[in-house]
C-alpha positions as CSV (number, residue, x, y, z in Angstrom):
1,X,-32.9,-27.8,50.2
2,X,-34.3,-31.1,51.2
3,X,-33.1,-32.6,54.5
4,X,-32.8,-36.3,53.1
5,X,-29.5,-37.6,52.2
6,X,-28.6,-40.1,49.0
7,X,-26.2,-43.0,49.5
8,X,-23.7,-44.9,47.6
9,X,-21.3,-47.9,48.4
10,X,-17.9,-47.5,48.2
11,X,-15.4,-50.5,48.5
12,X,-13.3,-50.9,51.2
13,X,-10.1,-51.9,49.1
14,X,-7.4,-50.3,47.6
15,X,-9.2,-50.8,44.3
16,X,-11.9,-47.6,44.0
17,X,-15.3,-49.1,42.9
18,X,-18.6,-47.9,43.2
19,X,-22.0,-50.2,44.0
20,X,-25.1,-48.9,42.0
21,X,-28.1,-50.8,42.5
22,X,-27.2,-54.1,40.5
23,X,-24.4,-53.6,39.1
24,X,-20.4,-52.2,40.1
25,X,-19.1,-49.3,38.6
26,X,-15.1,-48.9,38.4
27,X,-15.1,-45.6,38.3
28,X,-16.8,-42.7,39.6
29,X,-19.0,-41.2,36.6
30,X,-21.5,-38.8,35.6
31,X,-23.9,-42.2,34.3
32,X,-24.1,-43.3,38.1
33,X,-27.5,-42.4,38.2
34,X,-28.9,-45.1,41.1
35,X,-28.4,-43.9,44.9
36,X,-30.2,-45.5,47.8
37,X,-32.6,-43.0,50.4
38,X,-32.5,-45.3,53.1
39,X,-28.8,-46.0,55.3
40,X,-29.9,-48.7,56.8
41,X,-30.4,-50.8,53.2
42,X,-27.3,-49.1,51.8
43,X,-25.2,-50.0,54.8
44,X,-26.7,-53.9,54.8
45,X,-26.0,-54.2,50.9
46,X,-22.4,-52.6,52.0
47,X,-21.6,-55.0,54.1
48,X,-22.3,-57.8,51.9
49,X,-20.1,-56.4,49.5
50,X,-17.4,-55.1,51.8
51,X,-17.9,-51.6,51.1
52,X,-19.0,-49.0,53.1
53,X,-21.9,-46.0,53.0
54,X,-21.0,-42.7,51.3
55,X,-22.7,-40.2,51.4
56,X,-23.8,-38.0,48.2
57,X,-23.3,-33.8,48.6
58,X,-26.9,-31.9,48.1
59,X,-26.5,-29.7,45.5
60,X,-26.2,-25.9,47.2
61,X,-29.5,-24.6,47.3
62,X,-30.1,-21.5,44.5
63,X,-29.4,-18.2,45.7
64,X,-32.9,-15.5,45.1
65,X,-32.1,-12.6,43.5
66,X,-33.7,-9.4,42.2
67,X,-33.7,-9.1,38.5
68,X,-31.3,-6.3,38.5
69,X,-29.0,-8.6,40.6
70,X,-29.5,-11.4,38.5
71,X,-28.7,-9.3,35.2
72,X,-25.2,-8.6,37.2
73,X,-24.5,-12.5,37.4
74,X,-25.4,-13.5,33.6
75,X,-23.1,-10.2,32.7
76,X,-20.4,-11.7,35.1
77,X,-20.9,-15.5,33.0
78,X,-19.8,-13.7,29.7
79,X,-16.6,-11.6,31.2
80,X,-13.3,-13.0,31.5
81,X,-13.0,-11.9,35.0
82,X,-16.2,-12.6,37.0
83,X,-15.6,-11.5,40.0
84,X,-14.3,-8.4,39.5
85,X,-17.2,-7.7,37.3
86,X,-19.2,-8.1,40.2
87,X,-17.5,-6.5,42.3
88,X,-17.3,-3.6,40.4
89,X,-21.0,-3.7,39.7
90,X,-22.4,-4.3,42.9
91,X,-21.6,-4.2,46.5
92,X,-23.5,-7.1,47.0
93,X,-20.0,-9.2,46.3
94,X,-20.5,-12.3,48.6
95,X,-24.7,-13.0,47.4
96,X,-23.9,-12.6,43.6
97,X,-20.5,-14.7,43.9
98,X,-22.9,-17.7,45.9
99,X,-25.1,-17.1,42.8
100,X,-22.6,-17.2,40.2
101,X,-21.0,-20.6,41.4
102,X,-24.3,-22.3,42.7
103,X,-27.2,-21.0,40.9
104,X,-29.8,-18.8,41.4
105,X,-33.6,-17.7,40.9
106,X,-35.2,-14.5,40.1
107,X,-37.7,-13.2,42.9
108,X,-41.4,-12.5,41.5
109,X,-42.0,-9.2,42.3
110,X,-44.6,-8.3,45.2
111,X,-47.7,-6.9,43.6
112,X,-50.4,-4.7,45.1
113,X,-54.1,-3.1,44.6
114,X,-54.0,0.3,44.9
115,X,-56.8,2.0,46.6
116,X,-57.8,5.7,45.7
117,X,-57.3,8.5,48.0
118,X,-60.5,9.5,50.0
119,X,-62.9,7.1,48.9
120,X,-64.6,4.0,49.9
121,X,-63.9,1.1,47.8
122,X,-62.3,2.7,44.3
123,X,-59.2,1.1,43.3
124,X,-56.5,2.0,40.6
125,X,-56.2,0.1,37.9
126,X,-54.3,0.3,34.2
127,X,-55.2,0.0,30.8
128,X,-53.5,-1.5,28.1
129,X,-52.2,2.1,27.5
130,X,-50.8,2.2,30.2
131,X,-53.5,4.7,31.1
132,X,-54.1,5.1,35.0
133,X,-58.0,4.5,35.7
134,X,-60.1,3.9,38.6
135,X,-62.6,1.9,39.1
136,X,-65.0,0.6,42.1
137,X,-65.5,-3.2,41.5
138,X,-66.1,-5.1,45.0
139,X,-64.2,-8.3,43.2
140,X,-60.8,-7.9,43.4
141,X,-59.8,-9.6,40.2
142,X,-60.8,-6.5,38.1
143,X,-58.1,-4.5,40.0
144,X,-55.5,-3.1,38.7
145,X,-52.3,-5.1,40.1
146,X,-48.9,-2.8,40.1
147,X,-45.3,-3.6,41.2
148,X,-43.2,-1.0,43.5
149,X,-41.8,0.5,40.3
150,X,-45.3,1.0,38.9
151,X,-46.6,2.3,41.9
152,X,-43.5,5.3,42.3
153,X,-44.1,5.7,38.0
154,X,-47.9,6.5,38.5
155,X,-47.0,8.8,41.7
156,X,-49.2,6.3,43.7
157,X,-46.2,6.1,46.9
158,X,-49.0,8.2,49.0
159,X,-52.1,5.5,48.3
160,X,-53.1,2.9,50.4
161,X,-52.3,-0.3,49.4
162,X,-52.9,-3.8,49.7
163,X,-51.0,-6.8,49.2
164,X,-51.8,-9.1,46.5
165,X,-51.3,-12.9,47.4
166,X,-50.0,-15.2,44.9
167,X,-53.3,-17.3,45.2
168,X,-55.2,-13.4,44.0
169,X,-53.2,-13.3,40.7
């Protein structure tokens, strides 16, 4: 979440209005759409209009969440009941409550080259098969890249392994 704040003038009277850019809105409304980033401008363009600084709420930043937890919350949008769906889903009550109310994102799964046992430089890679093959390239793009899950469905939990960065895929 970013650390700078958003402004708006509010009048000091009795009668609510709000001070957007050029023009003064009566109400507060969905369509104020200007907001100043510096205090020091909104507070000299407040007291020329006797009003005063306000300022905006950040939006809560989005919760991350593993797809299986994330599958939990769009299940909990479509019951009548949300939180007991959660909570009888998960124990994870309090993170999938933050996500249902303030959003959330689905965390890219770590990926890894997989390096056969007992040899030098022959990695694991699969084919569109889903075949498991090795092969002994020295560039590591022709790899095979597998997740956690893939890694424990080929039986590969005993293999060395080897991050892959995000800048590598």
């Amino acid at each position: 979440m970013s650390e700078e704040k958003l402004y708006v003038i509010k009048s000091r009277s009795d009668d609510e209005f709000y001070f957007s850019g050029d023009r003064v809105i009566p109400n507060w409304s969905d369509n104020l759409i200007s907001h100043f980033k510096n205090y020091e401008i909104a507070k000299e363009i407040a007291e020329e209009n006797n009003g005063q600084v306000v300022t905006l709420i950040e939006e809560p930043e989005k919760v991350v969440l593993t797809k299986e937890q994330a599958k939990i919350v769009r299940g909990a949008h479509n019951d009548k009941l949300p939180a007991c769906y959660i909570s009888s889903k998960s124990d994870d009550e309090e993170l999938l409550m933050n996500a249902y109310v303030n959003g959330y994102t689905v965390a890219k799964e770590k990926k890894y080259n997989v390096k056969v046992p007992h040899t030098k430089e022959v990695w694991y890679y699969k084919t569109f098969d889903g075949d498991l093959l090795a092969i002994c390239p020295a560039d590591k793009e022709l790899r095979g890249k597998f997740t956690e899950a893939e890694i424990e469905q080929y039986g590969l939990q005993d293999c060395e392994k080897e991050e892959v960065t995000d800048d590598e895929v």
